[in-house]
C-alpha positions as CSV (number, residue, x, y, z in Angstrom):
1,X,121.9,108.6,170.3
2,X,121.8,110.7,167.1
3,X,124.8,112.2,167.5
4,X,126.5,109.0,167.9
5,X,124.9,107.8,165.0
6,X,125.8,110.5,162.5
7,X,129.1,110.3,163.7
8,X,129.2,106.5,163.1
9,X,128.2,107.0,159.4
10,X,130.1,109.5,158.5
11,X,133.2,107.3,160.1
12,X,132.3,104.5,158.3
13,X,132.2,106.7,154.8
14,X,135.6,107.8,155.6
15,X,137.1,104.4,156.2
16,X,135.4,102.9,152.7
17,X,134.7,106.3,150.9
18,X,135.3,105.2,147.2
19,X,134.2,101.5,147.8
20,X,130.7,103.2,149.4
21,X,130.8,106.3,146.4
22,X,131.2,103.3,143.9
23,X,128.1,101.5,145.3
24,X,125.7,104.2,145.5
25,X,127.0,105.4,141.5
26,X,126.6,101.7,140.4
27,X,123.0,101.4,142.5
28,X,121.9,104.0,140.1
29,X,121.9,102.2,137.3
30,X,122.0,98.7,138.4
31,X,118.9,97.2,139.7
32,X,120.5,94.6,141.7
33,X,123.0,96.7,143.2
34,X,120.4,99.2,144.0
35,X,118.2,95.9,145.9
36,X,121.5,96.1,147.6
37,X,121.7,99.4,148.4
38,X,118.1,99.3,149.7
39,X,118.6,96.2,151.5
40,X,121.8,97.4,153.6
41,X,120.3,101.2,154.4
42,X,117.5,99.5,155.7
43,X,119.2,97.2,157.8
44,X,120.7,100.3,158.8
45,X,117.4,102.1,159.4
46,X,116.3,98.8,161.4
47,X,118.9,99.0,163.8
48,X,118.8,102.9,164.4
49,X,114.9,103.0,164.1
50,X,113.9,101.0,167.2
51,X,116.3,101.9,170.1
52,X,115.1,105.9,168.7
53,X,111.2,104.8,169.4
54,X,111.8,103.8,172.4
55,X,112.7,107.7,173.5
56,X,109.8,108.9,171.7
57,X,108.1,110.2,174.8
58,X,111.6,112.7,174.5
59,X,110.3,114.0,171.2
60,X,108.4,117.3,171.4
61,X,107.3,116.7,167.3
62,X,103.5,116.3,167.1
63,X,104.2,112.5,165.5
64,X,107.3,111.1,166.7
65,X,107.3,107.9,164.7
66,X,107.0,110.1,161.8
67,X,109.5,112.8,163.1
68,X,111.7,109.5,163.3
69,X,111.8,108.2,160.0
70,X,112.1,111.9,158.5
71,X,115.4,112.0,160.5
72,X,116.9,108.3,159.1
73,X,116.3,109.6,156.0
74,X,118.5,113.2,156.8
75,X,120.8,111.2,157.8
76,X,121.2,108.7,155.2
77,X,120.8,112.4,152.5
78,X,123.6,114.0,154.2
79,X,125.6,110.9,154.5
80,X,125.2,110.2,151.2
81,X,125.2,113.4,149.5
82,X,128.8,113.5,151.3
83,X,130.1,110.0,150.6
84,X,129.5,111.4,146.6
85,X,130.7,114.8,146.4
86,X,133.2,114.9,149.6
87,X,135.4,117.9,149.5
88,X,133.0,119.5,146.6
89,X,132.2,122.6,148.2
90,X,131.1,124.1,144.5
91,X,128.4,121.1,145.3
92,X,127.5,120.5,148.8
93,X,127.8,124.3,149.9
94,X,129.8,122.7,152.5
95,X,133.0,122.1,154.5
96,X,133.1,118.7,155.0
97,X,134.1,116.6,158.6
98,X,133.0,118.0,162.1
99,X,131.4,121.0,160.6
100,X,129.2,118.7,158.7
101,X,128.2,116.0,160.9
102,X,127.7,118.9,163.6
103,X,125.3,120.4,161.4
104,X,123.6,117.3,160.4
105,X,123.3,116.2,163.6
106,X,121.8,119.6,165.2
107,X,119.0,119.5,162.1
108,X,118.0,115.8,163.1
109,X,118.0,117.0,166.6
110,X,116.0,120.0,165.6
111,X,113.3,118.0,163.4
112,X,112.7,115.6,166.1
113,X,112.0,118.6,168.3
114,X,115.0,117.8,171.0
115,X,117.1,120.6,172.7
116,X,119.0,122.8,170.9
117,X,122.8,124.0,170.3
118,X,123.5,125.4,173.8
119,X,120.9,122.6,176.1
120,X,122.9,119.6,173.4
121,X,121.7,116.2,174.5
């Protein structure tokens, strides 16, 4: 599920990159675009959130509801931090693509306490 979802974000910032870059610039400085902005990642968050607490009892973390929202928000960093400075390795530190969302993904996995690199679920 986490994997799937990292991958869907980052897919999505691919097909729209400068439309999405454009929104998060303008959200910065706009207060109704950044309503916006807060409105759609959290109909985001709503829709990842709940199918995630029903696997809680998979989540060695000491609070998994906790461990859960912590890992929306990675998500939505590294998905954002990428959708603004894709290709900016002198900024991210980072290759960009499958390296990325591998990474992201194996830190949310991490966080929530789920099996590592070689036991992937």
């Amino acid at each position: 599920m986490v994997r799937q979802s990292v991958r869907a974000l980052f897919l999505f910032a691919g097909q729209r990159r400068s439309l999405t870059r454009m929104f998060i610039q303008r959200s910065g400085i706009d207060p109704v675009f950044h309503a916006r902005y807060a409105r759609t990642w959290g109909e985001v968050r709503a829709r990842l959130r709940p199918p995630m607490l029903l696997r809680r009892h998979e989540i060695s973390h000491p609070v998994p509801e906790r461990a859960i929202d912590f890992t929306l928000q990675l998500m939505h960093s590294g998905w954002a931090n990428d959708v603004l400075h894709h290709q900016m390795k002198d900024i991210t530190g980072q290759e960009t693509g499958e390296a990325l969302i591998e990474d992201l993904t194996e830190a949310c996995l991490s966080y929530l306490g789920l099996t590592g690199p070689k036991g992937r679920r």
